[in-house]
MMTF fields as JSON, N, C-alpha, C and O atoms, coordinates in Angstrom:
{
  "mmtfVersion": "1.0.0",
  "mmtfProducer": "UNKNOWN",
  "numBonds": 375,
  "numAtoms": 376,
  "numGroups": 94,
  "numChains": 1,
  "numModels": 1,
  "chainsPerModel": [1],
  "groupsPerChain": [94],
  "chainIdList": ["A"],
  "bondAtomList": [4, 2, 8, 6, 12, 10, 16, 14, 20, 18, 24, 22, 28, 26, 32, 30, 36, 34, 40, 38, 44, 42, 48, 46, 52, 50, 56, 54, 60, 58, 64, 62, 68, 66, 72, 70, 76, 74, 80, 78, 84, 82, 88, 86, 92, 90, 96, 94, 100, 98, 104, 102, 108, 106, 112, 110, 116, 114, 120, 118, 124, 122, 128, 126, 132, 130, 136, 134, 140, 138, 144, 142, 148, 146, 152, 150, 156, 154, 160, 158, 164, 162, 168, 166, 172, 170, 176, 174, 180, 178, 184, 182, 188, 186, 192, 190, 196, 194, 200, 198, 204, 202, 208, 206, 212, 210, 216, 214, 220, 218, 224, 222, 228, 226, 232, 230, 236, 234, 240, 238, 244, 242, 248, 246, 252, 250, 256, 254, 260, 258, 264, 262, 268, 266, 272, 270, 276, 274, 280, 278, 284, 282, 288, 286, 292, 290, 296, 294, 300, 298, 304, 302, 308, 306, 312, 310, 316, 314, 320, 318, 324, 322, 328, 326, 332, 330, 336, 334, 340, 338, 344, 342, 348, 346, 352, 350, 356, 354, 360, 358, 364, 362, 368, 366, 372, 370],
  "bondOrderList": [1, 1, 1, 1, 1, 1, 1, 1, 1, 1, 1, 1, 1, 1, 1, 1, 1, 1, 1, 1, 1, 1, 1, 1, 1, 1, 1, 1, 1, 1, 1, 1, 1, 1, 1, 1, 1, 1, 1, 1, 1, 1, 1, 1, 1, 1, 1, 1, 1, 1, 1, 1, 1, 1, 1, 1, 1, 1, 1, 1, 1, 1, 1, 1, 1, 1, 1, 1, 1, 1, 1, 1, 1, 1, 1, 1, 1, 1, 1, 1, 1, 1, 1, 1, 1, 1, 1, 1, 1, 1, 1, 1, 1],
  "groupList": [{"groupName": "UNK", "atomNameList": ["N", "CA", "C", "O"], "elementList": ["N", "C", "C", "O"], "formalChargeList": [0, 0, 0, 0], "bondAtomList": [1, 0, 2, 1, 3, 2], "bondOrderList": [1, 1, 2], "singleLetterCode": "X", "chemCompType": "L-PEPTIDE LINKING"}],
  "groupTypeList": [0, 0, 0, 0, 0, 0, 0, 0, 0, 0, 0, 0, 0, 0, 0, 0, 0, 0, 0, 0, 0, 0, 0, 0, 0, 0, 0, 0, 0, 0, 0, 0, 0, 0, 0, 0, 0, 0, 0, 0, 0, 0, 0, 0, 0, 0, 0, 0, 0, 0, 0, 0, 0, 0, 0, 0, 0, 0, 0, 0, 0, 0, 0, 0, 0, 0, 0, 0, 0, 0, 0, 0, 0, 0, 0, 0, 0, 0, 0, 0, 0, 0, 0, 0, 0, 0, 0, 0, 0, 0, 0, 0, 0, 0],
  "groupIdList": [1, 2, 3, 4, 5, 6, 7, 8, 9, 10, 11, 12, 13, 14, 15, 16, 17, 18, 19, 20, 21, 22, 23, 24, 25, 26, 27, 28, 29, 30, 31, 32, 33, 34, 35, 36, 37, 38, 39, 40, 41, 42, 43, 44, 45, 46, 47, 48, 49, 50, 51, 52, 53, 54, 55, 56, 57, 58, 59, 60, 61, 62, 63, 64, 65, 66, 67, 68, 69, 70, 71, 72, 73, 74, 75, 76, 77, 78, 79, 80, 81, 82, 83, 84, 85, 86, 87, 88, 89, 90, 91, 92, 93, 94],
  "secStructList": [7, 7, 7, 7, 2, 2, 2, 2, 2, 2, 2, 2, 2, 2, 2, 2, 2, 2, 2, 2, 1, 7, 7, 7, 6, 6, 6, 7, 7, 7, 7, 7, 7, 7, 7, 2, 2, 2, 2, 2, 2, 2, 2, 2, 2, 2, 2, 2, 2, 2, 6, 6, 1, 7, 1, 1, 7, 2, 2, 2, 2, 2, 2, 2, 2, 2, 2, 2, 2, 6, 6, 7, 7, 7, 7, 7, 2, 2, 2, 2, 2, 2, 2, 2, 2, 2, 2, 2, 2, 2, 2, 2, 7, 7],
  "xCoordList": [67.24, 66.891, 66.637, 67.442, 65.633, 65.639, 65.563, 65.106, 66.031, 66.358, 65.17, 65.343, 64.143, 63.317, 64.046, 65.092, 63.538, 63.39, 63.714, 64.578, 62.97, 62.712, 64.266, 65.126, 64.357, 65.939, 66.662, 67.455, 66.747, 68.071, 67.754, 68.702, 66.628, 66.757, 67.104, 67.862, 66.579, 66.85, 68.33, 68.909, 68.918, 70.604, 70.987, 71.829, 70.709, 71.539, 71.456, 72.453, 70.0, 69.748, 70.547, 70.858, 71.023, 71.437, 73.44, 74.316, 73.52, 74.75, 75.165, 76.245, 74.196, 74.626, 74.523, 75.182, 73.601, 73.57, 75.217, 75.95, 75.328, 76.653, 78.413, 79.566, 77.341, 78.868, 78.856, 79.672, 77.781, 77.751, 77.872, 77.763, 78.064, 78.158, 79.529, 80.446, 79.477, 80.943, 81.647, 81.166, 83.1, 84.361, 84.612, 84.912, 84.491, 85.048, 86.775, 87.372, 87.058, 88.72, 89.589, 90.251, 89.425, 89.977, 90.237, 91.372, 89.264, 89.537, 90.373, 91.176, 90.681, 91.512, 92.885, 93.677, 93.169, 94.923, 95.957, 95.576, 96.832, 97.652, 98.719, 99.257, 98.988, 99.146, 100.935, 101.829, 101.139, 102.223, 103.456, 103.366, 104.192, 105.259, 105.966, 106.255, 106.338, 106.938, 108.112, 108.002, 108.794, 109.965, 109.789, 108.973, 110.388, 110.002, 110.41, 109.59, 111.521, 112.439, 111.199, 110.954, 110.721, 110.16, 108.407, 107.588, 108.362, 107.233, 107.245, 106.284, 109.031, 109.168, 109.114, 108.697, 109.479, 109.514, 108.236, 107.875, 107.536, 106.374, 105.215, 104.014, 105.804, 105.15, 105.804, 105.175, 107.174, 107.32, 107.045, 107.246, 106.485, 106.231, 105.037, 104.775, 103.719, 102.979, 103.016, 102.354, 103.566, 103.256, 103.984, 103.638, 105.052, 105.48, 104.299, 104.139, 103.546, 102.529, 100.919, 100.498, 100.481, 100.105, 100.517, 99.69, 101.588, 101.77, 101.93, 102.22, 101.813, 101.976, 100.185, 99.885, 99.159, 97.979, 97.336, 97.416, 96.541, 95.844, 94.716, 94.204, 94.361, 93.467, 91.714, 90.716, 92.12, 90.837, 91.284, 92.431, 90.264, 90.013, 89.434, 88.251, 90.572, 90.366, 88.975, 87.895, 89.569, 89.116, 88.048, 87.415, 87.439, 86.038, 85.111, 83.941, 85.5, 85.356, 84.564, 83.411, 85.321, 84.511, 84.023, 83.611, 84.055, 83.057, 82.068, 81.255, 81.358, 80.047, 79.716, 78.598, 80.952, 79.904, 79.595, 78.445, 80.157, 79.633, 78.118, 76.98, 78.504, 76.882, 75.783, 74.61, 76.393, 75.065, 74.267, 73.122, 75.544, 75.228, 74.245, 73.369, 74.595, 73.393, 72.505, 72.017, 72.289, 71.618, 71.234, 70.193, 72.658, 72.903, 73.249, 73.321, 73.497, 73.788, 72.959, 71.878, 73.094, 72.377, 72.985, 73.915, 72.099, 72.845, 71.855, 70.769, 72.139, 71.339, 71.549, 72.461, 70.127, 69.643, 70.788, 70.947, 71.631, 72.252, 73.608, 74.261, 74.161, 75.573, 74.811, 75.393, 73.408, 73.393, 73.766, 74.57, 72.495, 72.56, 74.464, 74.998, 74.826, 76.197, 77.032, 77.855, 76.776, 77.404, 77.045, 77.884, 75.672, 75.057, 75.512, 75.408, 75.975, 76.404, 77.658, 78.222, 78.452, 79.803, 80.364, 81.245, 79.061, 79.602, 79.114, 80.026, 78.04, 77.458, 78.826, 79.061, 79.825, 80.277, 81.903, 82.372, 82.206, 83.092, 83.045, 84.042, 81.274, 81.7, 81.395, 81.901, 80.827, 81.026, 82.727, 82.879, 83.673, 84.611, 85.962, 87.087, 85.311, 85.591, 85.25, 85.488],
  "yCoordList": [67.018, 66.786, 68.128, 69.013, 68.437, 69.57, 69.37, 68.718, 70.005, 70.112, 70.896, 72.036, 70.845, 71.456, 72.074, 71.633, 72.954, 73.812, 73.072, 73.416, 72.03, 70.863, 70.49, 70.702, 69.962, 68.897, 69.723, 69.233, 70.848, 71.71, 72.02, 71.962, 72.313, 72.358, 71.809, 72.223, 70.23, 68.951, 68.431, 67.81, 68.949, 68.722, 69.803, 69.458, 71.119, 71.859, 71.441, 71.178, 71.244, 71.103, 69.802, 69.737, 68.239, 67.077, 68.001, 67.822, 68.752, 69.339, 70.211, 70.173, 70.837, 71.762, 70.816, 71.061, 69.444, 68.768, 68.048, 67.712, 68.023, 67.018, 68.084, 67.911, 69.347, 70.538, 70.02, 69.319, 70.554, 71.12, 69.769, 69.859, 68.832, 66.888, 67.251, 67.638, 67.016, 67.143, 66.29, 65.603, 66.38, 65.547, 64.709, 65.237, 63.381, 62.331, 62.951, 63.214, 62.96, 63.226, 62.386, 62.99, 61.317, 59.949, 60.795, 60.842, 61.338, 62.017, 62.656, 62.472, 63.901, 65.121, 64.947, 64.577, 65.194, 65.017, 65.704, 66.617, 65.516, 66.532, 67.268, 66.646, 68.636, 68.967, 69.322, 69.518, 69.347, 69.148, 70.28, 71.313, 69.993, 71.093, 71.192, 70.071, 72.178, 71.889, 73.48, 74.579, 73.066, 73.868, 74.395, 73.842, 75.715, 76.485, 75.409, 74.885, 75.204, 74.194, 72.84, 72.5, 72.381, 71.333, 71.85, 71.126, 72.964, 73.623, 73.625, 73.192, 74.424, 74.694, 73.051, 73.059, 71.955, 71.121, 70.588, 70.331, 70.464, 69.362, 70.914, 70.696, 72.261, 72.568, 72.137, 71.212, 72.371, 72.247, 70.77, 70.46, 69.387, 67.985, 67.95, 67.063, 69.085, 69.546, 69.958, 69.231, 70.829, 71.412, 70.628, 70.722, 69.763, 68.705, 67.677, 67.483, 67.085, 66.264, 67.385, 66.916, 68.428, 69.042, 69.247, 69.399, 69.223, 69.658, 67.7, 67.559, 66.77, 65.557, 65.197, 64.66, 65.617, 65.491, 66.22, 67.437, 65.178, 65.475, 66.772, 66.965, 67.647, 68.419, 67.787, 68.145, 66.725, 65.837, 64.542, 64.107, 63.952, 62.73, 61.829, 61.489, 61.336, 60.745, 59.471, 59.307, 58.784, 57.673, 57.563, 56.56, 58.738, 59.03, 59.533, 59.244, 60.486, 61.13, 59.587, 59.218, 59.171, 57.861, 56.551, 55.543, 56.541, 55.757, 56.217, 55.435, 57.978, 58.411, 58.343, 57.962, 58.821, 58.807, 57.212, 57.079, 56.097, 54.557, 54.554, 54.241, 54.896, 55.115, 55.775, 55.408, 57.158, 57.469, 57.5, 57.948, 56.485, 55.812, 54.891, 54.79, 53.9, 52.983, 53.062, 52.028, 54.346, 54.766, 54.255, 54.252, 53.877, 53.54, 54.16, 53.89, 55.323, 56.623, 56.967, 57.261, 57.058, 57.277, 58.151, 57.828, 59.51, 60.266, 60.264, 60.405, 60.019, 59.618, 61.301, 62.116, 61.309, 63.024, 63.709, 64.909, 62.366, 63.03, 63.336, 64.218, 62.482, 63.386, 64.961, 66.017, 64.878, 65.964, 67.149, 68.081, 66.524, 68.024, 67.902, 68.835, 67.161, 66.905, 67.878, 68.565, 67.98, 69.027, 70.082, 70.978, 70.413, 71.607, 72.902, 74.072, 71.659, 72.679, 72.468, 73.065, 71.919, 71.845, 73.564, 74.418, 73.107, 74.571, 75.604, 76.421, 75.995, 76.855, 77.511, 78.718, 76.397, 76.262, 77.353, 78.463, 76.678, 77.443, 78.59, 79.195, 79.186, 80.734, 81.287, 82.391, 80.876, 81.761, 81.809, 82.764, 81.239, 81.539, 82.048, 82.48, 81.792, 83.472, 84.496, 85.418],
  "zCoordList": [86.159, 87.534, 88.198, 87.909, 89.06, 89.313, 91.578, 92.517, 91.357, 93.339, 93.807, 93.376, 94.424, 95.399, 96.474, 96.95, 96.778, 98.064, 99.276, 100.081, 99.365, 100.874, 100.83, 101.685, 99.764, 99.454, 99.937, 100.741, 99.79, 100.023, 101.533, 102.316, 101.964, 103.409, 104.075, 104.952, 103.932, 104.722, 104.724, 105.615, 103.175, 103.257, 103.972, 104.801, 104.027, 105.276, 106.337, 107.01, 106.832, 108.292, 108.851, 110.041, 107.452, 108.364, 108.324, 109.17, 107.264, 107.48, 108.92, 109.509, 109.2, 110.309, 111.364, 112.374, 111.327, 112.737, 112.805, 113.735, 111.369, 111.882, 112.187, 112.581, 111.575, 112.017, 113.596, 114.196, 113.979, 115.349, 116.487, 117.71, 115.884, 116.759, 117.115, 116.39, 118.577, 119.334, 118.501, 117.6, 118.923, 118.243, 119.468, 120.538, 119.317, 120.627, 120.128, 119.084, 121.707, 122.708, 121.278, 120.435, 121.305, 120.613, 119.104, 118.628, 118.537, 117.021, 117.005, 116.091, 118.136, 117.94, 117.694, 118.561, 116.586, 116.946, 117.692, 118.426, 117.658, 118.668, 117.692, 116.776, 117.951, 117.361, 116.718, 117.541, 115.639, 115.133, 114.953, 114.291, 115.428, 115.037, 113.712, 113.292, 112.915, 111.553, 111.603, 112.147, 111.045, 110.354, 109.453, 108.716, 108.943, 107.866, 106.742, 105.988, 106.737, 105.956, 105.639, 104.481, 106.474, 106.23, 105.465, 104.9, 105.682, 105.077, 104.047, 103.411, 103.091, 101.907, 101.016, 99.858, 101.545, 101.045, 100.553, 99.405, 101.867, 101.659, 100.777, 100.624, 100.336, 99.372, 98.475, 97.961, 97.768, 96.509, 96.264, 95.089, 97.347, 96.556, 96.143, 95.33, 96.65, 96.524, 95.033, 94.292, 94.549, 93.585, 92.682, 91.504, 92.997, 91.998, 91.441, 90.236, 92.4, 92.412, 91.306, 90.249, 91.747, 91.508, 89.852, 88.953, 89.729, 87.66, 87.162, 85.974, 87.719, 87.522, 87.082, 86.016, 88.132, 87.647, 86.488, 86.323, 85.511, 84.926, 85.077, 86.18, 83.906, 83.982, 84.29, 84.915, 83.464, 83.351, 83.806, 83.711, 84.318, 84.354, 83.247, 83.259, 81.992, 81.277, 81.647, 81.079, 82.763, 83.357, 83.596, 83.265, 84.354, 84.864, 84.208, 84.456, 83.125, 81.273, 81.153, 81.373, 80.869, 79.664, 80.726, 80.152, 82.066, 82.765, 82.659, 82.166, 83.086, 83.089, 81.842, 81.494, 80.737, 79.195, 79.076, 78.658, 79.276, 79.193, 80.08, 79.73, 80.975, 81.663, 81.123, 81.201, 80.356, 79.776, 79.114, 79.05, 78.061, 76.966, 76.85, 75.991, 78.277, 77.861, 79.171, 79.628, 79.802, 80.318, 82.165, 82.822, 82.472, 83.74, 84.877, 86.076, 83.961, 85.228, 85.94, 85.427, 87.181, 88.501, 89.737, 90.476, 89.765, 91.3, 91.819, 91.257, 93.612, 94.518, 94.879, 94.744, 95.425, 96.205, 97.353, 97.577, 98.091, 98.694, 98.271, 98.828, 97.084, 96.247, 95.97, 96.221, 95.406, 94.841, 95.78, 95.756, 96.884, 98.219, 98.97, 99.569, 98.824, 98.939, 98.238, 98.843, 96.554, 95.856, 95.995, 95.905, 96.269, 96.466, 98.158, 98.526, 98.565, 100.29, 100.134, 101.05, 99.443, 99.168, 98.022, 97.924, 97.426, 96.386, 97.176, 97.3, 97.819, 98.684, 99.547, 99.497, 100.467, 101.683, 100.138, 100.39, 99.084, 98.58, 98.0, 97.605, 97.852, 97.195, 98.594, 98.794, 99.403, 100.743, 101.259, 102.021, 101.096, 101.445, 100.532, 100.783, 99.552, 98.406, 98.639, 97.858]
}
C-alpha cells in the first residue's frame, strides 16, 4: 500500500482541525488531588499489571494471519493516516 502526499495532508489538516475544536465546559474534568502515598501505589499496580501483559498479542497474531490467509484483510485510509500522525506525534516528542 503506498500513502500519497494528499493522504497525509488531508489526515493532518482533519487532525489539527480537531486539536484546535474547543472542549465543551461539560468534558473538562475537575481536577484531582492525590497523595504521594497514593501515587506510589497506583504506580507499583501499574507496573504489576504492566509485567502481567503479554509481549505479543497472541490473539490478534493469529486473527490478522487468518485474514491474510484467506485474504480478508482490510485497512481503511484513515487507520492508516491515523497510524501515520500517531507515529509522527511520538518521535516528535522524543
Amino acid at each position: 500500500m503506498q500513502i500519497t502526499f494528499e493522504e497525509v495532508r488531508r489526515a493532518v489538516k482533519a487532525y489539527r482541525a480537531a486539536v484546535q475544536a474547543p472542549i465543551p465546559k461539560e468534558h473538562v474534568p475537575e481536577p484531582v488531588q492525590t497523595s504521594p502515598e497514593a501515587d506510589q501505589q497506583l504506580a507499583r499496580e501499574l507496573a504489576r499489571q504492566l509485567v502481567q501483559m503479554p509481549d505479543v498479542r497472541e490473539e490478534r497474531v493469529n486473527e490478522v494471519k487468518a485474514k491474510l490467509a484467506s485474504g480478508t484483510y482490510r485497512v481503511s485510509s484513515e487507520m492508516v493516516a491515523g497510524a501515520i500522525i500517531r507515529r509522527a506525534l511520538a518521535d516528535k516528542i522524543r
